[in-house]
N, C-alpha and C positions, 0 to 999 in steps of 0.2 A: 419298462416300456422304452422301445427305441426312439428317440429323437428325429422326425424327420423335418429337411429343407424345404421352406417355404421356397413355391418357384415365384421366378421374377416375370413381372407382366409382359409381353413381347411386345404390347402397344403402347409402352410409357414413352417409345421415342427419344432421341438424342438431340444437343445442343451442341451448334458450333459456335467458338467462343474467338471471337478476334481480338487481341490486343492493338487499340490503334492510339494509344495515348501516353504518356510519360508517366512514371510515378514519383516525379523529382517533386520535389515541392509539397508532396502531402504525407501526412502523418503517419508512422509505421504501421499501424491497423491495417493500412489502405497496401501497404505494401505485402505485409502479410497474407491479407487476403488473396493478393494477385498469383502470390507461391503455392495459395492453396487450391486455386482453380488448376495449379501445376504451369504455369508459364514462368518464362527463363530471361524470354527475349521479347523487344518489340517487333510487333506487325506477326507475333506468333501466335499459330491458331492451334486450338485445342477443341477435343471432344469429349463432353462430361455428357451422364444420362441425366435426363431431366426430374429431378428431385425436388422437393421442396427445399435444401439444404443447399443445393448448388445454386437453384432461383435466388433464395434467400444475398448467396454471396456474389451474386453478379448483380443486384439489388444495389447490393453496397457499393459496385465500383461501377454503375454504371455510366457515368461519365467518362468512363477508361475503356472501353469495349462494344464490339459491336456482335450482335447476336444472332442466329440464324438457325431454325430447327432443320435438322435434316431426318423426314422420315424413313417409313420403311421403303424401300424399290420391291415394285412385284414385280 
C-alpha cells in the first residue's frame, strides 16, 4: 500500500517575526532559538507558518520580537 501526503491546511496562516531587540546579554538558549526562527541580523523580519512549534519558540524570546500574522489576500 502506497503511502500518501497528508495536505497542509490553507487557513493555518503565517507569522511575521520582527527581531527588535539584542541578544547580548542572555543565555545561549535564547540565542539559539533566535537562529532557529532563522534570523541573522537585527530589525530582521522573517516569515514562519504558524505552528505550535514556532508559537512555542517565539514564546521563548518574546521579549526579543515583535509579531504580526499576515493572512490570506483574496
Amino acid at each position: 500500500m502506497a503511502r500518501t501526503k497528508k495536505a497542509k491546511p490553507e487557513a493555518a496562516g503565517r507569522l511575521r517575526i520582527r527581531w527588535v531587540r539584542s541578544v547580548i546579554g542572555y543565555p545561549e538558549r535564547v540565542r539559539q532559538t533566535m537562529r532557529g526562527l532563522g534570523f541573522h541580523r537585527l530589525h530582521e523580519v522573517v516569515e514562519r507558518p504558524d505552528t505550535p512549534a514556532i508559537r512555542g519558540m517565539i514564546h521563548k524570546v518574546r521579549h526579543l520580537v515583535e509579531v504580526t500574522t499576515t493572512g490570506t489576500e483574496q
